[in-house]
N, C-alpha and C positions, 0 to 999 in steps of 0.2 A: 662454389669451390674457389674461384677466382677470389672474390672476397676474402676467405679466409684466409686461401695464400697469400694475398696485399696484408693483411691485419697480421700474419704471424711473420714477415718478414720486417714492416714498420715496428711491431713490438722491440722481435731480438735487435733492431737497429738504434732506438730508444732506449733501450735495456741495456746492449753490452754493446755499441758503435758500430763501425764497419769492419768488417775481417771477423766476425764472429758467426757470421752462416745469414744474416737476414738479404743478402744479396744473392748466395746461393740455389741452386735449383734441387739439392740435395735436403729436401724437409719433408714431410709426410703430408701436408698440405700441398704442395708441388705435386706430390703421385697425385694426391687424389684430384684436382685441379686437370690433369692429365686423361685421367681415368674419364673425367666426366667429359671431355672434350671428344673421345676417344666413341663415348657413349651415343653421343649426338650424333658425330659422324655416320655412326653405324644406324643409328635410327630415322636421319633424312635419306641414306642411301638411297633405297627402295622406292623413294618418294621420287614428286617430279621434279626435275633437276635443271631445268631449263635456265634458270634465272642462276645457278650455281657452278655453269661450266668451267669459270676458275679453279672450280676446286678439284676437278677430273683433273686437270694441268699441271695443279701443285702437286696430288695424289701420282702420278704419272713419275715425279722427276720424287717423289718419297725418300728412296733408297737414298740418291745421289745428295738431298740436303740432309739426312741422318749423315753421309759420309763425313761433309764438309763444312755442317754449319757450327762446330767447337771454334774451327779457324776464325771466323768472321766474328760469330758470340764474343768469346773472350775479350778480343781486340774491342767490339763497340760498348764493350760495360763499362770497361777501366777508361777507355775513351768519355762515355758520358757521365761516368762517377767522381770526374773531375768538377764537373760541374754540379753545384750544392742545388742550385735552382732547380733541375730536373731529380737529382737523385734524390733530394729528399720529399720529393710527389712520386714512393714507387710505382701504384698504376702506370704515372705519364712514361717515368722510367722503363718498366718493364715494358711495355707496349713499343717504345721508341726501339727497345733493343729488338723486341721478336719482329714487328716489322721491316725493319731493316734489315735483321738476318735473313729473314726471309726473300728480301727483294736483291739482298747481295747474290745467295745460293741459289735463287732461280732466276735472274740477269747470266750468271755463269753457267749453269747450265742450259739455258737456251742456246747463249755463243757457241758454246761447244757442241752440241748439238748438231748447229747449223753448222759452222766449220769442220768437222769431220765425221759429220751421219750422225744417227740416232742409232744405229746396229754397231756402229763402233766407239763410240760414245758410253752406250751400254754395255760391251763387251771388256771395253781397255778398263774404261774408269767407273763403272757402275753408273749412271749418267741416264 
């Protein structure tokens, strides 16, 4: 699914430029891309997890990067879509942006966290 969300995002970018949705996360390969992420997750749960305890951490702080990670996303696309070298290798692109969004919105909510509890953290700001 990955693949075909790269191959239909390259397509419409080749086909009709930038601003025409190949950048977007709004395509029906994105769901499905999603879905099967979603699938795995639920299929190594059960499993032994030992070597995967990052992802209990990530899974943990969920809600708080759903809240906040539009802020950080948007800002690192247009940021790296300036640059033709990265943005026209979407893989390299797409990866540079979930990565980073991701270490932005769990960097901030760990601080926050640790700066005012984890019960208040969770309670004020979903966190």
């Amino acid at each position: 699914m990955f693949i075909l969300s790269q191959l239909e995002a390259f397509s419409l970018l080749v086909l009709y430029g930038k601003g025409y949705g190949g950048e977007s996360a709004i395509k029906i390969s994105s769901f499905l891309y999603s879905l099967s992420i979603i699938s795995l997750f639920l299929f190594i749960k059960d499993r032994d997890n030992s070597r995967l305890k990052w992802l209990a951490v990530i899974g943990k702080a969920s809600f708080g990067i759903y809240l906040i990670h539009e802020i950080f996303r948007g800002k690192i696309s247009r940021l790296l879509a300036e640059y033709d070298s990265i943005y026209s290798i979407q893989p390299v692109f797409q990866m540079i942006v979930v990565i980073s969004t991701l270490g932005i919105c769990m960097s901030l909510i760990l601080i926050v966290r640790r700066l005012i509890g984890e019960t208040n953290s969770s309670k004020y700001l979903g966190f």
